[in-house]
C-alpha positions in Angstrom: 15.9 25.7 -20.4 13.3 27.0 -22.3 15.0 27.1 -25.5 14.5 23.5 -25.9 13.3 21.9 -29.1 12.0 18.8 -30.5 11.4 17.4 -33.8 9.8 14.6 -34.9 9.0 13.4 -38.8 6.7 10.5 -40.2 5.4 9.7 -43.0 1.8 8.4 -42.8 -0.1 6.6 -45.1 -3.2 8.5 -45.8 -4.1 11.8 -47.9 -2.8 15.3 -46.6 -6.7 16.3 -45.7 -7.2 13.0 -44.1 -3.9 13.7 -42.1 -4.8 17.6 -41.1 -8.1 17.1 -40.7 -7.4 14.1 -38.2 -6.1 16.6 -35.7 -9.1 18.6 -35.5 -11.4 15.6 -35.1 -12.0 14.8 -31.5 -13.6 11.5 -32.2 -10.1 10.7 -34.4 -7.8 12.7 -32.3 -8.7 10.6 -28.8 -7.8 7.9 -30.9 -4.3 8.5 -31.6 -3.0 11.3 -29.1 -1.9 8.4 -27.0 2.1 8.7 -26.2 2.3 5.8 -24.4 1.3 2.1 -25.5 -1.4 0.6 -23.9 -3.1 4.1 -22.5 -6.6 4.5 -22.6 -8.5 6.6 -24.6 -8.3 10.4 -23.6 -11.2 12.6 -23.0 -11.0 15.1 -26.0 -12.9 18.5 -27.2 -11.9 21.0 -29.5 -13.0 24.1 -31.3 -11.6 23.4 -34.5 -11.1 26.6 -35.6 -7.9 29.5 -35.5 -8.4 30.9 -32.5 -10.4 28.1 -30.9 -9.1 26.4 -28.0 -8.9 22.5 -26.6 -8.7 20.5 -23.6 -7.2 16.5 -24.2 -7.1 14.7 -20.1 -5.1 12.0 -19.9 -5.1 9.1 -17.8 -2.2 7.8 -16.8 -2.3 4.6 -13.9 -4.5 7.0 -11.5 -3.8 10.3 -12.4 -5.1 12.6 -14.7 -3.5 14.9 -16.6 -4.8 17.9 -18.3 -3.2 18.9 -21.8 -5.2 22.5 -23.4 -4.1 25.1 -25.7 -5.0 27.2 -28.7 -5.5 26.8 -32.4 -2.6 29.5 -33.5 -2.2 29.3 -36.8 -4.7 26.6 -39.5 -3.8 26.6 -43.1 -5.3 23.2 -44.3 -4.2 20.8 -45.1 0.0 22.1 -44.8 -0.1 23.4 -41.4 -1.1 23.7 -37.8 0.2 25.4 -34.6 -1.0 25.4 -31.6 -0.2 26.1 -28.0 0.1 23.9 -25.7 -0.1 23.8 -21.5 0.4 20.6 -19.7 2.2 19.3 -16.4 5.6 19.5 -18.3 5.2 23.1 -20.7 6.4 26.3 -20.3 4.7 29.6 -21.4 5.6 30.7 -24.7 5.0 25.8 -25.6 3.7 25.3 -28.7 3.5 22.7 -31.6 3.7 22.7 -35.1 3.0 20.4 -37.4 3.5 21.1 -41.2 2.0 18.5 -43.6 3.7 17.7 -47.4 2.3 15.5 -50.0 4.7 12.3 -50.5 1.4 11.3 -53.2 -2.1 11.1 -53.3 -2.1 8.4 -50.8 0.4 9.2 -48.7 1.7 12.5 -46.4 5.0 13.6 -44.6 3.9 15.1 -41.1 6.8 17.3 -39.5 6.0 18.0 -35.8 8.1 20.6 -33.9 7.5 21.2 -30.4 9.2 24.4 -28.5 10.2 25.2 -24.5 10.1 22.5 -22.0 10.8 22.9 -18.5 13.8 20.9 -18.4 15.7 18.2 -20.4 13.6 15.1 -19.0 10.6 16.6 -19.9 11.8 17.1 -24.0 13.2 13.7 -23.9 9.5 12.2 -22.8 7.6 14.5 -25.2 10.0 13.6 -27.9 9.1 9.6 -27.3 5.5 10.6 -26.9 4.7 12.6 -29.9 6.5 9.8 -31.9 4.1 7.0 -30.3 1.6 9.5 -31.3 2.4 9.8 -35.1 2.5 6.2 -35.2 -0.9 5.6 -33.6 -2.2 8.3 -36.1 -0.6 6.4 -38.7 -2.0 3.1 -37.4 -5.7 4.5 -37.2 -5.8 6.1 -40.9 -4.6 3.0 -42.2 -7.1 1.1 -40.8 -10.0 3.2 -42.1 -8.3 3.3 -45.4 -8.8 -0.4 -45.5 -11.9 -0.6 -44.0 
């Protein structure tokens, strides 16, 4: 099963450097790597850099769960890949998110995530990165206006 794919496309409502950059920020990314509603905050650091690496724990009810990987690719502000190693990833996971300008005020994120271990686990990342561009979209707008 580890030719399994998901996509997932928003459009949020902030500048293409606000977007990118937002995914390299710890303080912003604990904010809205959240793929369920109601989770707490996650514990974030980063190395924001190609090359650099990251470790994002969860907490979900009691548990937590570990999420790392590794900067692959950074070429700001139209595109990021990284790897990724959780609970539900295979070797070889990673994530890619390539960022368009809709206008000055406003950016299309395309997120494409690669091998799960089976079906479940795509369906569940599919729902939770989509939670996640929507709390991303949630917190730029909100500093936008502030």
């Amino acid at each position: 099963m580890n030719d399994l794919t998901l996509s997932v496309c928003k459009t949020i409502n902030a500048s293409i450097e606000d977007v990118f950059d937002a995914w390299l920020n710890p303080a912003l990314l604990a904010k809205f790597i959240l793929p369920m509603p109601g989770m707490p905050q996650p514990k974030v650091e980063n190395e924001p850099e190609q090359g650099g690496r990251f470790t994002i724990i969860m907490q979900v009810g009691d548990n937590k769960i570990p999420h790392t990987g590794q900067y692959l690719e950074m070429n700001r502000p139209h595109k990021l890949v990284f790897s990724w190693n959780s609970p539900c990833s295979i070797d070889g996971s990673t994530v890619t998110i390539n960022f368009s300008v809709v206008d000055s005020c406003t950016t299309k994120v395309e997120l494409t995530h690669v091998k799960f271990v089976d079906e479940e686990a795509r369906t569940n990342h599919e729902g939770g990165w989509t939670n996640i561009l929507d709390v991303l979209n949630e917190t730029l707008s909100v500093q936008v206006t502030a």
